[in-house]
C-alpha positions in Angstrom: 23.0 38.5 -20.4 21.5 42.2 -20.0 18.5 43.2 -18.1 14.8 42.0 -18.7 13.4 45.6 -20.6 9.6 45.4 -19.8 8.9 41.8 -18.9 7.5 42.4 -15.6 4.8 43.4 -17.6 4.2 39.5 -18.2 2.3 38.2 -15.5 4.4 35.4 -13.3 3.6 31.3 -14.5 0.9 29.7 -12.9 3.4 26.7 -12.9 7.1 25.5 -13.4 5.6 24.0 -16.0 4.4 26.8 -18.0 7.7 28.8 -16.9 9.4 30.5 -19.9 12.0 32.9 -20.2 13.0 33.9 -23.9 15.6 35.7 -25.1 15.9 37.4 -28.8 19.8 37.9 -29.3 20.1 39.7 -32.7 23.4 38.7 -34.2 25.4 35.8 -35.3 25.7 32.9 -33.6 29.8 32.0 -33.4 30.3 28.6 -33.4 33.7 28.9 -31.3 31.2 30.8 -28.9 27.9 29.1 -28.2 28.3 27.1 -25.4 29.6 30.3 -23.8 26.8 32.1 -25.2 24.4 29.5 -24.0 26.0 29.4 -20.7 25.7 33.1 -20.1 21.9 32.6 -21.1 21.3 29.6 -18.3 22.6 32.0 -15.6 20.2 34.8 -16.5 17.5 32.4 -16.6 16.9 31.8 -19.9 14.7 28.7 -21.5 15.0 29.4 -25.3 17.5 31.8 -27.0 16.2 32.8 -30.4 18.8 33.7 -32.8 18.3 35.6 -36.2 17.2 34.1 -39.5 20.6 32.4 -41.0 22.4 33.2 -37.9 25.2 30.8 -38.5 26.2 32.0 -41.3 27.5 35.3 -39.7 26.7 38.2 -42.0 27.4 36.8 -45.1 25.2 38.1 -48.1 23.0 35.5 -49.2 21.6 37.3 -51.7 25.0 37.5 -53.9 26.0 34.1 -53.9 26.0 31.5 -56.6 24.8 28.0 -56.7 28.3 26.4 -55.9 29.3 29.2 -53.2 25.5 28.0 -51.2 26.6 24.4 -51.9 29.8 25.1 -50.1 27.6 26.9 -46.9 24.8 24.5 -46.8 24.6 21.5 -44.6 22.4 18.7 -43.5 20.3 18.5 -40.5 22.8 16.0 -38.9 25.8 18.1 -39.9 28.6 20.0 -37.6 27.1 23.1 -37.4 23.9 22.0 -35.8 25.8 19.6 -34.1 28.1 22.1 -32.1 24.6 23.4 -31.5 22.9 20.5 -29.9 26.1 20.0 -27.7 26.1 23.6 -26.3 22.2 22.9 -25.6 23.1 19.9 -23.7 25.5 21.4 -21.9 23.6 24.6 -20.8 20.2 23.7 -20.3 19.0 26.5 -23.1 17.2 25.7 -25.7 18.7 27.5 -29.4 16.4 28.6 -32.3 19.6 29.0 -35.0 19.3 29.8 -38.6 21.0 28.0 -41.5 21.2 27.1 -44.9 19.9 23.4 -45.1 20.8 20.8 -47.5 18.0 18.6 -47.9 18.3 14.5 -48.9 17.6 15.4 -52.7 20.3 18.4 -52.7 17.9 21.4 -52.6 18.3 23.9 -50.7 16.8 25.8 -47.9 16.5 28.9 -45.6 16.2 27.1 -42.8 15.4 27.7 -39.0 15.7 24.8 -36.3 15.0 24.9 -32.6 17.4 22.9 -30.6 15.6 21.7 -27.3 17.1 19.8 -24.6 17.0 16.0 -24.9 18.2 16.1 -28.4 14.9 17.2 -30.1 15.0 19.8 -33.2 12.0 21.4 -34.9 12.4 22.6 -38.5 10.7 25.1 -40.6 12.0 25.9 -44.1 11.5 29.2 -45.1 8.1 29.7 -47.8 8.9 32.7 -49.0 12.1 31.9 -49.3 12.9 34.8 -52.5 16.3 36.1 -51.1 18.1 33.5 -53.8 16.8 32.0 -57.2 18.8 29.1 -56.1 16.9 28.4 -52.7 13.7 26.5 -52.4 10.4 27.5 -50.3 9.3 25.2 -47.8 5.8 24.1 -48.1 4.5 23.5 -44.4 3.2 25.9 -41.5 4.0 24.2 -38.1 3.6 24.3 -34.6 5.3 22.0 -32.1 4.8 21.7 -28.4 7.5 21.8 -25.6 8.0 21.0 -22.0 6.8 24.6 -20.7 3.7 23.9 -21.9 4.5 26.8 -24.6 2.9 25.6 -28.0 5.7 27.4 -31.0 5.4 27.9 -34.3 8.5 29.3 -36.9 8.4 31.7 -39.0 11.3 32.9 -41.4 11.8 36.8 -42.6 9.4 37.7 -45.2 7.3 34.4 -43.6 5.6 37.1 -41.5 5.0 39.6 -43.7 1.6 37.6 -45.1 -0.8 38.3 -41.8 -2.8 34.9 -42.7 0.6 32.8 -42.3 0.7 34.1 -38.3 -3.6 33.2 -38.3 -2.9 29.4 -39.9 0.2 29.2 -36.5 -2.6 30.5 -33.8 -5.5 28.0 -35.7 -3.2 25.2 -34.5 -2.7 26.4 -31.2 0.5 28.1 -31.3 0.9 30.1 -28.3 4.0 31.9 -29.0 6.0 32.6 -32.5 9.3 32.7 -33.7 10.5 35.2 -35.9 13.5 35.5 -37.1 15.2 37.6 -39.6 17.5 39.0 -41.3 17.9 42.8 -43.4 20.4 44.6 -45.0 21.6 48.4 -44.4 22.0 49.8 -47.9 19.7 46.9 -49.5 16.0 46.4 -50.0 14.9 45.9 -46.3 16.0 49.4 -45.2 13.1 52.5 -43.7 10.7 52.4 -44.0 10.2 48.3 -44.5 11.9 47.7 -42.5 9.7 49.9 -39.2 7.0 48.4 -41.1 7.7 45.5 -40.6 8.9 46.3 -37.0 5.3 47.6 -36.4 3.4 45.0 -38.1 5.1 41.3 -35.7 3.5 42.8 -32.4 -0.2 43.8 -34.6 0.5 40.0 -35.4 0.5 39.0 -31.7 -2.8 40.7 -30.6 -4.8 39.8 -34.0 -4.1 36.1 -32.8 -3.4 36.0 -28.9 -0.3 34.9 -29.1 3.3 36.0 -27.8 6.0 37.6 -30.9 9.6 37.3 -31.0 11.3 39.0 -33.2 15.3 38.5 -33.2 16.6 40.5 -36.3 20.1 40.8 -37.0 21.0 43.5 -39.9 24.0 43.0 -42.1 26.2 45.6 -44.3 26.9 46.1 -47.8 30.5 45.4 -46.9 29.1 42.1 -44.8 30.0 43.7 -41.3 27.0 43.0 -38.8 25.0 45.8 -38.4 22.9 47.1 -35.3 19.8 44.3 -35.2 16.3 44.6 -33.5 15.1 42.6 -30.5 11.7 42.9 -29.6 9.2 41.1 -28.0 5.2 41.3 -28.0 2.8 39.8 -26.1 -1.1 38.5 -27.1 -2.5 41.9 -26.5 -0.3 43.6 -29.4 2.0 45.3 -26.7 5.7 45.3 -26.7 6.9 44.0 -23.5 10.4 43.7 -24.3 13.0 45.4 -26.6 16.6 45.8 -27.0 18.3 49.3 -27.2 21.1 48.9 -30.0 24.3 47.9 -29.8 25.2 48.8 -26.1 22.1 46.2 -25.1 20.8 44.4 -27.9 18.8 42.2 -26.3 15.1 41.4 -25.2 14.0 39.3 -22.9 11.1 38.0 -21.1 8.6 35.8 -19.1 6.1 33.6 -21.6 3.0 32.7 -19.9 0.9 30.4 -22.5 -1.9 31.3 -20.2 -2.2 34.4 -21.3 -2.6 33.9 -24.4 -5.0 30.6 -24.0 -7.0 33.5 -22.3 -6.8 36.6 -24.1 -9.5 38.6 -26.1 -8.5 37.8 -30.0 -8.1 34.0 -28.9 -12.0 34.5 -27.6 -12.7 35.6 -31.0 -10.8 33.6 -33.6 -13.4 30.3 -32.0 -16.3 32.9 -33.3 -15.0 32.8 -37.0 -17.1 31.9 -39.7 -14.7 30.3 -42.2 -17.8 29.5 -44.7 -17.6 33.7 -45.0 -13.8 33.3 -46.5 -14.2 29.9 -48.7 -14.6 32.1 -51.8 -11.3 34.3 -50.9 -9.1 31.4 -50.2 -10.1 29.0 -53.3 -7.0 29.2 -56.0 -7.6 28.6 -59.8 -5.1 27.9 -62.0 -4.0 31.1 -63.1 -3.6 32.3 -58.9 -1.3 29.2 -58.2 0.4 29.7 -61.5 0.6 33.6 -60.7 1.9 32.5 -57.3 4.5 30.3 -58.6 6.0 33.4 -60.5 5.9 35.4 -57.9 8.1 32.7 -55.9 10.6 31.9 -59.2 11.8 36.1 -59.3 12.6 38.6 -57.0 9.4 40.7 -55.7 8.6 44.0 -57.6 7.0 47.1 -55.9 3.8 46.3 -58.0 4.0 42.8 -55.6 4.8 44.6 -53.0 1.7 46.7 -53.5 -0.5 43.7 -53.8 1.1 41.9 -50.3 -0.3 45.0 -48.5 -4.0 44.9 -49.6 -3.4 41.4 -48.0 -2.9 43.1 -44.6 -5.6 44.9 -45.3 -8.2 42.9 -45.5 -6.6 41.2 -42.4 -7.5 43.4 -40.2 -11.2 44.4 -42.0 -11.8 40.6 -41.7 -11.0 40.8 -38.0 -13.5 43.6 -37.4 -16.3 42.3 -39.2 -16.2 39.3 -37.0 -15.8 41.9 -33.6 -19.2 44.0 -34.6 
């Protein structure tokens, strides 16, 4: 594992309990490699490795494949992939946020990320916004989980994050730290400037909610050859503590203090919101969740592309009118 980038900017743990050391790695996760990879982790000190969205499917374009070639890729939640995952886990000590296509009991099928803990223990999110396929399904839950460090997580996938209120429902719930992984293409739709966008916008999500960002991002080729990925990490101020620097150091790492973020300014003011001010904005009719539905069913056009950033927008307005 490579050097810790800016993470003596995190103040130490109060506790052993609340000790954290993350680490975004943004490329695929061999399968014939992840104990090694895990064990290389455990003697840099790491708690939690966060691999990219789909990670175990190497660089594989998604994106092109048909119903029976994501049939052939997509496995259960007790199947071997997973499984060679929860062994390495055991064996190192290091718990493993992977990315898969899942299989779920009725035969859809997801864009799926799963933490691997220690002890045997996964948490799952399935991917909402899961447009990358027509032949994929969107989750339908926002969750958080809490762990041993006394670090309260929450998942979300790739385009997940790109809605600012998904990030605000996490923090609500007491996340203290998210999980972001993704996954673009050079050449494709996810290329500058979306992409920087988007780079810009994870650590913004951090210090509108008081909450620690990791971003593991692992870019892919037309020709599927893995491409040079992002690793970054932000803490609940909006500042980036940690980043990688291409492919001669990818990765980022660094201390998680849930303190922090329990403590921190936007946290002070998300228990002054008013939601009786935003019951109008959030209340769907018909032809929203039918408008919705659409936008879920085909691949997003630049006119919904336009529309996704007045959300941001009002984000951050809605976050000042509570500061004044």
């Amino acid at each position: 594992m490579p050097r810790s980038a800016a993470s003596s900017s995190v103040a130490s743990p109060a506790s052993p309990a609340s000790s954290l050391r993350v680490a975004a790695l943004p490329f695929a996760l061999p399968l014939d490699g992840v104990t090694d990879q895990l064990a290389q982790a455990a003697r840099a000190g790491i708690g939690l490795a966060v691999f990219p969205e789909m990670s175990l499917l190497g660089t594989k374009r998604v994106d092109r494949l048909r119903r029976a070639e994501l049939e052939t890729l997509a496995e259960p939640m007790d199947g071997r992939s997973l499984g060679i995952v929860t062994d390495a886990v055991e064996a190192t000590g290091v718990a493993a946020g992977v990315g898969l296509l899942e299989r779920g009991p009725d035969g859809a099928i997801y864009n799926s990320y799963v933490v691997c803990m220690p002890g045997g223990t996964k948490h799952r999110h399935r991917k909402v916004y899961a447009t990358e396929n027509p032949h994929l399904h969107g989750g339908a839950r926002l969750d958080v989980f809490d762990t041993p460090w006394g670090v309260t997580m929450s998942i979300l996938i790739g385009a997940d994050n790109y809605l600012p209120e998904n990030a605000r429902v996490a923090a609500l719930k007491g996340a203290t730290l998210l999980v972001a992984p993704h996954r673009g293409y050079a050449g494709g739709s996810e290329v500058s400037p979306q992409r920087d966008w988007f780079v810009r916008a994870l650590p913004t999500h951090a210090g509108d909610n008081g909450m620690f960002a990791v971003l593991s991002d692992m870019h892919g080729e037309p020709n599927d050859r893995g491409g040079s990925g992002v690793a970054l990490i932000a803490d609940p101020s909006g500042a980036v503590i940690a980043t990688g620097a291409g492919m001669q150091d990818p990765f980022a790492t660094a201390a998680i203090d849930p303190e922090l973020a329990r403590r921190s300014l936007a946290r002070q003011w998300l228990s002054a919101r008013r939601p009786e001010l935003y019951s109008s904005l959030i209340a769907l009719d018909a032809r929203d969740a039918a408008g919705a539905q659409r936008w879920m069913t085909s691949p997003p056009s630049r006119e919904v592309q336009a529309r996704g950033s007045v959300a941001v927008s009002f984000a951050v307005v809605g976050r000042r009118r509570v500061s004044g």
